[in-house]
N, C-alpha and C positions, 0 to 999 in steps of 0.2 A: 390474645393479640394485643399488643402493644399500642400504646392511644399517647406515646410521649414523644418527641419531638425526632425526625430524622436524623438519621445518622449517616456525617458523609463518608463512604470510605474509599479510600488511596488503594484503589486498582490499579494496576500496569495489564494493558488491553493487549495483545497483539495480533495486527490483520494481515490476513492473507491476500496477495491481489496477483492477478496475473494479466496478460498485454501482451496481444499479438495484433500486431498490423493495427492500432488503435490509437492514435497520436490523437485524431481529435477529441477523443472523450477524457486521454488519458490525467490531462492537465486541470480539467474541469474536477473529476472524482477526487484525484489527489487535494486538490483547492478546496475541496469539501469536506474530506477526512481532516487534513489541519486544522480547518477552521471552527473543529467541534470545540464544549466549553472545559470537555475530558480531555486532560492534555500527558495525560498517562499513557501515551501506547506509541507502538514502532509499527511501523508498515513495513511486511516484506515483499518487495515488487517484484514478480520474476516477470522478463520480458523477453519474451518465447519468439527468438532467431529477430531481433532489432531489426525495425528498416531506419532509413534515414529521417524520417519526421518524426517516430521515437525517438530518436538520439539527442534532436531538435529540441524535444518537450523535457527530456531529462538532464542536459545541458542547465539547464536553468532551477532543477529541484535543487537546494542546498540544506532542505533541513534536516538534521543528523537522526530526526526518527524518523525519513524512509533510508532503507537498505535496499541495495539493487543486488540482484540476481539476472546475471545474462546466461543466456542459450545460448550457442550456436548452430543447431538445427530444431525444427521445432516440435516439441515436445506435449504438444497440444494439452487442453486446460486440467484434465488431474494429473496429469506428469509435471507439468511446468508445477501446478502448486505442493507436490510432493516434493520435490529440491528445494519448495524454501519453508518446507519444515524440517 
């Protein structure tokens, strides 16, 4: 076992997240995932048949490490995150 100094390494992370009918929580998680000190990773959101207060919360994400994945009917939670692998 090694006793010398850590070593940082340059991971690129990528998360799986999926969203149905969940606008309130959805902006808070997303807010949390950014805000880590690992700033290596993309989110893939799939957001399983959008209502309108989803649309509301993703309106306002801009930052280019989440990627959206929309449904049109819903695909419930291992389907919806099977399409965003």
């Amino acid at each position: 076992m090694s006793t010398g100094p850590l070593r940082t390494v340059n991971s690129r992370v990528g998360l799986l997240m999926a969203s149905w009918n969940q606008a309130d929580s959805l902006s808070k998680s997303l807010g949390s995932l950014l805000s880590q000190t690992h700033d290596l990773f993309t989110i893939t959101l799939v957001v399983d048949s959008q209502d309108q207060a989803t649309a509301e919360v993703l309106k306002y994400q801009k930052d280019p490490r989440i990627k959206i994945v929309e449904t049109q009917q819903p695909q419930h939670f291992i389907a919806a995150l099977n399409l965003a692998m």
